[in-house]
Every structure is written in C-alpha cells, then in structure tokens.
C-alpha positions in Angstrom: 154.6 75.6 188.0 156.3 74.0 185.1 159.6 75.3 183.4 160.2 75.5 179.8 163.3 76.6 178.0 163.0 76.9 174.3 166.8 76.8 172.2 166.9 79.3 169.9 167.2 78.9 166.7 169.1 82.3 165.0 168.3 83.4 161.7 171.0 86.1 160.6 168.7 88.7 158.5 170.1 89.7 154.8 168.7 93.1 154.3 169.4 93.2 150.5 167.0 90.2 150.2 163.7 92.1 151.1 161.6 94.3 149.1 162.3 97.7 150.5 160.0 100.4 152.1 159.6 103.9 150.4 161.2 106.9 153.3 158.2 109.6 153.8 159.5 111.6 155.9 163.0 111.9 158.0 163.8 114.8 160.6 166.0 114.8 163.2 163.8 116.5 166.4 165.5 119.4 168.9 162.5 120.8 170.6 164.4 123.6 172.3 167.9 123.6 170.6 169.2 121.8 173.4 172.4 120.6 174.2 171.1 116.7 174.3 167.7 115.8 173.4 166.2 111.9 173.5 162.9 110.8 172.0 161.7 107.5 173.6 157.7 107.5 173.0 155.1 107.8 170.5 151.2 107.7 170.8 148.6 107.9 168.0 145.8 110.5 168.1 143.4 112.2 166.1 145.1 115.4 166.5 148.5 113.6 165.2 151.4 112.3 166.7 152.3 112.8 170.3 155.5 112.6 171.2 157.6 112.3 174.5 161.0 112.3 175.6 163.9 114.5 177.5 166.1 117.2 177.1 169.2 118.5 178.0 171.1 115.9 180.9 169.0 117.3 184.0 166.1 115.1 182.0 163.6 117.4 182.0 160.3 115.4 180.1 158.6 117.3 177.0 156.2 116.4 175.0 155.8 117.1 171.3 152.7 116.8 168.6 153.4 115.9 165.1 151.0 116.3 162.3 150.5 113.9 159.6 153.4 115.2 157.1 155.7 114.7 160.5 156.4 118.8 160.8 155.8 119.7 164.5 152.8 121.4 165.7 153.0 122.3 169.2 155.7 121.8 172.2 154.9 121.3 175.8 156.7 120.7 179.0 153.9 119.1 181.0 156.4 118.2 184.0 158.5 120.8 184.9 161.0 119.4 187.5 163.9 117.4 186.5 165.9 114.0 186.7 162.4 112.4 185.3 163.2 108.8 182.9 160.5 108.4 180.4 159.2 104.6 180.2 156.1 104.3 177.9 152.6 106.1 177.1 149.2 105.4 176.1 146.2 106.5 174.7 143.4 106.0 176.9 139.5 105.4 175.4 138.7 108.9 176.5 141.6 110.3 174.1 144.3 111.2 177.0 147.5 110.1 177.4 148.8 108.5 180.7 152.3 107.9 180.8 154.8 106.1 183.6 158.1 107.9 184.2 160.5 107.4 187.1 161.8 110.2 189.3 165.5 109.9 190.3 166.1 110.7 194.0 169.6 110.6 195.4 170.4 107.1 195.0 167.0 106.3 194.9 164.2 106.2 192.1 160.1 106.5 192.4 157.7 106.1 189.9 155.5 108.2 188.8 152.1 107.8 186.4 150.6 110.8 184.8 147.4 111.9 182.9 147.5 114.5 180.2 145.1 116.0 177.6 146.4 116.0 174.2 147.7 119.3 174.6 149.3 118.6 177.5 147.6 120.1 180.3 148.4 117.7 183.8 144.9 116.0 184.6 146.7 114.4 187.7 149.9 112.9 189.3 150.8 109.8 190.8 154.1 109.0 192.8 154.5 105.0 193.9 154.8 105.0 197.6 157.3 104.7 198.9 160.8 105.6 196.8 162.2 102.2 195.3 159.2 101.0 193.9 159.9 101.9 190.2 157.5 101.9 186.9 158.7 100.4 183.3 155.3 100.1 181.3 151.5 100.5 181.4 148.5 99.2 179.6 144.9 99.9 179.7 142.2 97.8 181.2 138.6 96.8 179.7 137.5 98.4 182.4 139.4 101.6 182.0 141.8 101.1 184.6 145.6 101.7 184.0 147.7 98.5 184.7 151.6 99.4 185.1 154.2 97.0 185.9 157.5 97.5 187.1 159.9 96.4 190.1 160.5 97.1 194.2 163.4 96.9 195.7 166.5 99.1 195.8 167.2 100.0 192.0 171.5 99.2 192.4 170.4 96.1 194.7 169.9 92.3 193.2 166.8 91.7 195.3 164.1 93.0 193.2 160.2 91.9 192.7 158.6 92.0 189.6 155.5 94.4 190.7 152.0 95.5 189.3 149.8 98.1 190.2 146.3 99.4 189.5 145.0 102.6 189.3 141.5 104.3 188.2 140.5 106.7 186.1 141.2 109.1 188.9 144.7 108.6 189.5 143.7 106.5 193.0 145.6 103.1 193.5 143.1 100.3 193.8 145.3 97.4 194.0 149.1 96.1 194.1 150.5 92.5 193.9 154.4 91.6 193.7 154.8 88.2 191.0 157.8 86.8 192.9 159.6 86.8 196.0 163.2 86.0 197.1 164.7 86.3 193.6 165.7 88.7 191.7 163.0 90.1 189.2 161.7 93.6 187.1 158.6 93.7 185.4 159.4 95.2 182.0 156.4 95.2 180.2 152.4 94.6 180.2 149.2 93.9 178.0 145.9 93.0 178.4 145.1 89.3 178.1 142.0 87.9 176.1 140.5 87.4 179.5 139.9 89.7 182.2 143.5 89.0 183.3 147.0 90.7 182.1 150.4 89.0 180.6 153.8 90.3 181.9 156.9 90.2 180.7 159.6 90.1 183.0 163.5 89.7 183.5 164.6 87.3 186.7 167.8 85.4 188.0 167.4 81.6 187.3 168.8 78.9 189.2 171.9 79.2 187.7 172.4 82.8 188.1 171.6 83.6 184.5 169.3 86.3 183.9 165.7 85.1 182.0 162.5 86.1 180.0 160.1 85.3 182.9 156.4 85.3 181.5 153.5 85.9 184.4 150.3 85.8 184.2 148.2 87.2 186.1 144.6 88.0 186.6 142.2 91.0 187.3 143.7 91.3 190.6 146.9 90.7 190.3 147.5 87.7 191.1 149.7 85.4 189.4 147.8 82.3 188.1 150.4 80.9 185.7 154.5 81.5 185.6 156.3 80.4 182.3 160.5 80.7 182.2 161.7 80.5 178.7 165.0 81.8 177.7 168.3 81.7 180.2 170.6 84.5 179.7 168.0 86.8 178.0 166.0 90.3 178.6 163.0 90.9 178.2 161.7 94.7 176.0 158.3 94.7 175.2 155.4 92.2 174.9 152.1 93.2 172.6 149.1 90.6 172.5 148.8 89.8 168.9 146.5 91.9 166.9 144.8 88.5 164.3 142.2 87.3 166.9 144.5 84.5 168.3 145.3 83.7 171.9 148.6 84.7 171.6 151.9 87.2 172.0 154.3 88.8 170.7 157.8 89.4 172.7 160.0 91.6 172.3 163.4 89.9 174.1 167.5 89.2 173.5 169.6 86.1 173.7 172.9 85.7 173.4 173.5 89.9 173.0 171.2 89.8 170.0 167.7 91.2 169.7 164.6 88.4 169.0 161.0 88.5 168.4 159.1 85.4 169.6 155.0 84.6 169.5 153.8 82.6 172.2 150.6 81.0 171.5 147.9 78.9 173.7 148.6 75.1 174.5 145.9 74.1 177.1 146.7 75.9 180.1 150.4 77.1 178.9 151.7 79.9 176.6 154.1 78.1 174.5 156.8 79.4 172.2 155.8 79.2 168.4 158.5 80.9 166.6 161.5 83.1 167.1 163.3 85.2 164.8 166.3 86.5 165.9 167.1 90.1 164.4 170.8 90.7 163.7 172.4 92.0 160.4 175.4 90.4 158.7 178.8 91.9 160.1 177.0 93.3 163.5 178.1 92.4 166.6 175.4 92.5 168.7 171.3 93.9 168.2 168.7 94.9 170.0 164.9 95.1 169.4 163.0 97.6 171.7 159.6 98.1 170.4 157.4 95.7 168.6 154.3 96.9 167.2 151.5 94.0 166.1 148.5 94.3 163.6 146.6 92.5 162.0 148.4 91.2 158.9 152.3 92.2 160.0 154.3 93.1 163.0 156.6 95.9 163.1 159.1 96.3 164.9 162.3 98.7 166.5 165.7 98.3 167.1 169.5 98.7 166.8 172.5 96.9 165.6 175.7 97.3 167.2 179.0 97.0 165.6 182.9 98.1 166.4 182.4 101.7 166.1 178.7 102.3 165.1 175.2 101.3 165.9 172.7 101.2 163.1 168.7 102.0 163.9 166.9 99.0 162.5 163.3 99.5 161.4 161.4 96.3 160.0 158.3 94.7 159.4 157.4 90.9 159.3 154.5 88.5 158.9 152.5 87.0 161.7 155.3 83.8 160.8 158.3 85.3 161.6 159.5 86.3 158.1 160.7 89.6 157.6 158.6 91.3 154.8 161.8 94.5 155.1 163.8 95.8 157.0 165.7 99.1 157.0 169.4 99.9 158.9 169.3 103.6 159.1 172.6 105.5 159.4 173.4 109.0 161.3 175.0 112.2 159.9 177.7 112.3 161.1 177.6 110.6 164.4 178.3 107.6 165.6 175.1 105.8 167.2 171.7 105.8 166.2 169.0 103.5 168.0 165.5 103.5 167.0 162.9 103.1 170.6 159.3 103.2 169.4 157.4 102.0 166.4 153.5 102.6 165.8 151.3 102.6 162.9 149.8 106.1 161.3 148.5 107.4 158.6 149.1 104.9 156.5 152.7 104.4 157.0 155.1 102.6 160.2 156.7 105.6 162.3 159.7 105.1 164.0 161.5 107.4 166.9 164.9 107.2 168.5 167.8 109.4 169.6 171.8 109.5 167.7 174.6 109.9 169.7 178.3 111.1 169.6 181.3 108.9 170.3 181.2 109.8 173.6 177.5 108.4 173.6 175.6 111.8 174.8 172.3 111.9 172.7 172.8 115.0 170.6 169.2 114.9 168.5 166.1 112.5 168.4 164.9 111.5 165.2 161.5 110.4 163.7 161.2 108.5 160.0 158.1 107.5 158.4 157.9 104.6 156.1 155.3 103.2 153.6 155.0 100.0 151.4 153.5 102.6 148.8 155.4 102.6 145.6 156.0 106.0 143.9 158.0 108.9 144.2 157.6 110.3 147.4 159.2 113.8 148.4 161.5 114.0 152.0 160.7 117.2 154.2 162.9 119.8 153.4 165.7 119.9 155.9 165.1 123.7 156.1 161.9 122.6 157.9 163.6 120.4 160.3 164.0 123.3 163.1 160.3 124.8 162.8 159.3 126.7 165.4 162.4 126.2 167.2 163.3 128.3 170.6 166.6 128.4 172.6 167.8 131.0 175.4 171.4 131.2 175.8 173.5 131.1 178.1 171.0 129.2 180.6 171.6 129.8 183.4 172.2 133.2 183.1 173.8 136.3 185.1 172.6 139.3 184.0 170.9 139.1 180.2 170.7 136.2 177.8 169.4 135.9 174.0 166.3 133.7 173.6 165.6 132.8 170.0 162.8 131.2 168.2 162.7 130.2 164.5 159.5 130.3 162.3 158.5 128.5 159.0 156.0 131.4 157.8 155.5 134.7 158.6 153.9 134.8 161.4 152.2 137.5 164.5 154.3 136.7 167.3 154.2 137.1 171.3 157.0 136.7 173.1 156.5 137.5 177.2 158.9 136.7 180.4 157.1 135.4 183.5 158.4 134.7 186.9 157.9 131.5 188.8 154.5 132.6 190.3 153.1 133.3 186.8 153.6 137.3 186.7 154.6 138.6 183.7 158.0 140.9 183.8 158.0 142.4 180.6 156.6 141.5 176.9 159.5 140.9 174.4 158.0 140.5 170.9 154.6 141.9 169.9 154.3 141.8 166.5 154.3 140.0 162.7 157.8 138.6 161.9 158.6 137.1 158.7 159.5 133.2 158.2 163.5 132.6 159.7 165.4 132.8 163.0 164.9 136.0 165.2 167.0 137.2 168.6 165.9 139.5 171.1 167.4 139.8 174.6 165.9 139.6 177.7 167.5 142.1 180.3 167.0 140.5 183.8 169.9 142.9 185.3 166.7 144.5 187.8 165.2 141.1 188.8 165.9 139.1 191.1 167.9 135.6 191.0 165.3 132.7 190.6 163.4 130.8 188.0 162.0 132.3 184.9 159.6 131.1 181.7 159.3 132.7 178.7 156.0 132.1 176.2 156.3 132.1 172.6 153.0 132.4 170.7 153.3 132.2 167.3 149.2 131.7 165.4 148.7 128.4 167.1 151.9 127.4 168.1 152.2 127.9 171.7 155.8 127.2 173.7 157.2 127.6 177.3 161.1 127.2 178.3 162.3 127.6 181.7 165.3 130.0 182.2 167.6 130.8 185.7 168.9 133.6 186.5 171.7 133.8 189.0 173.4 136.9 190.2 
C-alpha cells in the first residue's frame, strides 16, 4: 500500500480580519451544582438539543436537553455507575441516541455502546468483550447498523490495534476487524463512506517512531481495502465525509502541536490531501481542533488555543476551500482554561460546547454558545437564568441529614420524594406550589439505614433524579 506524506503548509489565522458572528446565547452549564462538571457532546433533535457529559471526578455520565433559546429542559442520568469517559453520540434514523463511552476498571478500560430515547430511558447496553478493547467514536450505517471504532490492547501499553466493530439495531455484535497489527495504532474517529464501506481516522507509530494521521479504509465488513499515512508527528480528532456531494473528507488532526483541518478528496483509487489549514491564533503557543462539523456551503469547526497561562475556546467557520469565513476566541470568567469539544448546526445558528477549568486544571463548569451570521441586535440569556432548575444535596455523602436544593425559573407545583436503591419511596419532601428562586429542605436519614439514596424533583415537566449516600 503506498505512502504519502503531505508538508504542511501553516497559515497563522488573524481573527480581526474576519467578519464576525453575532453571540445568541452563552451559559455556563452545572446540571447538579456539582463540584466539576464537563460537557463533551451534542446531538440535534426535534425535541432540541441533547446534551452529554460528566460530573463531579467519580465521572458519573448525564445527559441534558436544551431547547431552542439554549435554557435547559430536562436532566437525566441514564448511567448510574461511575468512572464512565464520554466519547461521541449520534442520532440514529429512528430518532435515538446511541452513544460510545468507556468504563474505567482498575488499570484497565472497556467500552461500552448505549441506546437511549430522547428522554433518556436505556433501550440497551453493550460492554466490548473483553476489558482493553476500548471505543473512541461511532457512526451510523445505511443499513442502520452502528459502526464504532476504537483500539485493543492494554490502554498504558504501546501495542495497540486500531479496531472496528459492528453492531445492530439490537445492541448484538455482528462483526469485528482489527486495521493493523504489530504496531502501534487507535482508531479515533469514523464515517460512512459514499460506498457501502466506512473511512477511519486513526493515530499509529511510523517507522521512525513518530506518531501519524493513519487513514483506513475499510468496507462493509471491515476489512481494510486501502491504508493512506499522511502526516508524521500528528494526531488525529475527528473525520466528517463532506456534506457538497463530493467524494471527499474532512479531518480534524494536529501537526507540530497546532490544530489543522485538511479535505481529502478522490484521486483514482487514493484519498489525497487537497488543502490544509492550520488553526492557530497570533501569540498562541500551541491549538487544538476537536470537532469539525461539515455542510453544505461551510465547515465549522471546534477548538482551543493554548498560551503561557491561558487557553482560549476557539469557535470558527470556513468555506469548503479552507478560508476562514470567522472565527471567535472565547475567554472564561475568571478562570484560566476554556476548550470548546463539539460543534453542530441548529436552529439556525453553529452551537458550540466545552468545559473551563481552574489553574489547577479541574473542570469547574461546561459551557454552551450559540452563534449566527444574522445581523441585528440580538439579546444574551439572562445570567439569572443560567442555573434553572438547578438541584444540589449537600454534604454528599452524608451521615445523618443533608440539605438538597433545587432552584426554579417560575413558580412552579413541585414534588420532591426520597427513594432507596430498590425504588421505595422513604418519605415525600415537597408537595406543593413554590414561587420562582432557590428553596432548601432537609432530608432526615438519622432512621435509615447506610446505602444508596435518589431523590426526584418534579417540577410541571421538568423531571430530575440525583443519587445521595448515606453513611453512618
């Protein structure tokens, strides 16, 4: 199979020179008031946005629905155990979401694939037999199937495979195929190619021990019928096949520590590189670009740039050339980092999640902007509205008693139970109407027994659930 490495050419990005976006919406997102809280998906429905990510540092998943003016709707934990990395989600023909996570295990990690109604009740679970074979993305087939890609092999170990799996509508594994053997190699990312086949992007050691943008493809099997390398000393992020009818893709990938966007296009029996833009502002020391989002006219795409003390979350759009049409480095308040990990198209505007950090680097609060090309004058949420429907319990875990509260936008008829772990209910908390604003009310465990708790908030059709322990 014939080798190709393309130079790069880099083209240092001077924001001031683009026409600028106009800022919809911007609120920082802590589902349960929780000490760290990441937000690393985004899926488009028709009941809004769905998002996903993990709270607290045991990593417990959530998922979170947005509505079209960005103020949340509903909070869910669909998987209820812990140490659980997010990776990527998708919307299935059928309207559900199946998403790829890994479960961490000792010094070992498994991944897991899971099916979810929009309101996130669990259709069915999947767990990669055996541990060590680990998930990074998933795409759907023609056919309906789910295609995820990811890696075997001992996660702290160099001897990896790039790997790909199949798995029906039912959650049952139909097929698996590993793209390379005796090197080093992770699957990072998958899409459906304009055949029957799929494209993978992948990260593996070259000859010279450099890391490289591997590209495989592969067809309805599995198997690999064509193996591109590109880029030495390079990751890849995402790949995305492009959305203007054209046998080709777009890569999300680094070089050098910064962040690039290539488009491979069709040459005979090769993908070929066509263009790449490198995405790094003046004065940064390093970028990133982690999501990349193609349609028909424009790509968008998500990112960071990293400097001495700070990291900026860089949001952007550009032509199906390579130019940037804008691109926006948005600041924290009052923290140090800010990264931006998903970008998709809705409503008509370009939504963008991420997480900010402290110093320290702990994610302290996700945080979701909306932007549009519209001109006008165009009112931000309040930042009163930021913590809607909020709920907390403090301390957690807990001895004897602890304080849950729960914060509403309107006035409101509210339920408020306690349930133990096999779904009795202990006592009922809050049965009435409470006006808009934060309320406490505390939960007297000193008769129970130690062992898991949930409490249910039901506020008109906002529903939420939020684990507590008690230990005596």
């Amino acid at each position: 199979m014939r080798k190709m490495i393309v130079i790069l050419t880099a083209l240092i990005l001077a924001i001031s020179a683009f026409a600028q976006p106009t800022l919809v919406c911007d609120q920082y997102l802590s589902p349960y008031n929780s000490y760290a809280t990441l937000v690393d998906g985004v899926a488009t429905a028709d009941s809004g946005l769905i998002l996903f990510g993990s709270s607290d540092l045991q990593y417990s998943l959530w998922m979170l629905k947005i509505d079209s003016e960005c103020l949340t709707v509903d909070i869910f934990e669909p998987l209820l155990y812990e140490n659980i990395e997010y990776k990527h989600c998708v919307l299935d023909p059928d309207g559900y979401v199946v998403l790829v996570c890994n479960e961490y295990i000792l010094q070992t990690k498994r991944g897991v694939i899971v099916k979810l109604t929009q309101d996130g009740q669990l259709v069915w679970m999947q767990q990669a037999y055996p541990v060590n074979f680990y998930f990074n993305d998933v795409c759907i087939a023609d056919n309906g199937d789910y295609i995820v890609v990811g890696s075997s092999g001992p996660p702290y170990s160099d001897w990896k495979e790039t790997t790909i799996w199949c798995y029906d509508e039912s959650g049952n594994e139909t097929w698996i195929n590993h793209c390379d053997s005796g090197i080093y190699g992770e699957g990072i990312a998958v899409c459906q190619s304009n055949d029957s086949g799929y494209v993978i992007a992948a990260c593996k050691s070259s000859e010279i021990g450099f890391p490289c943008l591997a590209i495989y493809e592969v067809d309805d099997l599995g198997n690999v019928t064509n193996q591109e390398t590109y880029v030495y000393n390079s990751t890849a992020y995402d790949i995305a096949r492009a959305a203007d009818g054209s046998d080709s893709y777009i890569v999300a990938t680094n070089s050098e520590a910064n962040g690039c966007i290539m488009r491979l296009v069709r040459v005979g029996a090769e993908l070929v590189a066509d263009w790449t833009t490198v995405i790094a502002s003046p004065g940064c020391v390093s970028s990133s670009v982690n999501s990349i989002s193609p349609n028909e006219n424009y790509i968008l795409y998500a990112g960071a740039d990293y400097h001495q003390l700070e990291s900026l979350g860089v949001a952007g759009k550009m032509d199906n050339s390579g130019n940037v049409i804008w691109q926006q480095a948005v600041t924290t308040q009052g923290w140090a980092w800010m990264e931006w990990c998903c970008v998709t198209q809705y409503d008509q505007g370009y939504v963008y999640v991420g997480s900010s950090c402290n110093t320290w680097g702990f994610p302290v609060s996700g945080r979701l902007v909306k932007y549009t090309d519209q001109t006008g004058v165009i009112q931000e949420t309040p930042p009163a509205l930021v913590s809607v429907f909020n709920t907390s319990v403090s301390p957690n875990p807990f001895n004897s008693s602890a304080i849950i509260s729960y914060t509403l936008p309107n006035t409101n008829q509210v339920s408020l139970s306690v349930y133990d772990i096999s779904g009795r209910q202990v006592v009922e908390l809050v049965n009435s109407i409470r006006e808009a604003g934060t309320h406490s009310v505390t939960f007297d465990g000193s008769n129970l027994a130690s062992g898991i708790y949930f409490y249910r908030l039901t506020a008109g059709d906002f529903i939420a659930v939020k684990k507590m322990i008690l230990v005596k």
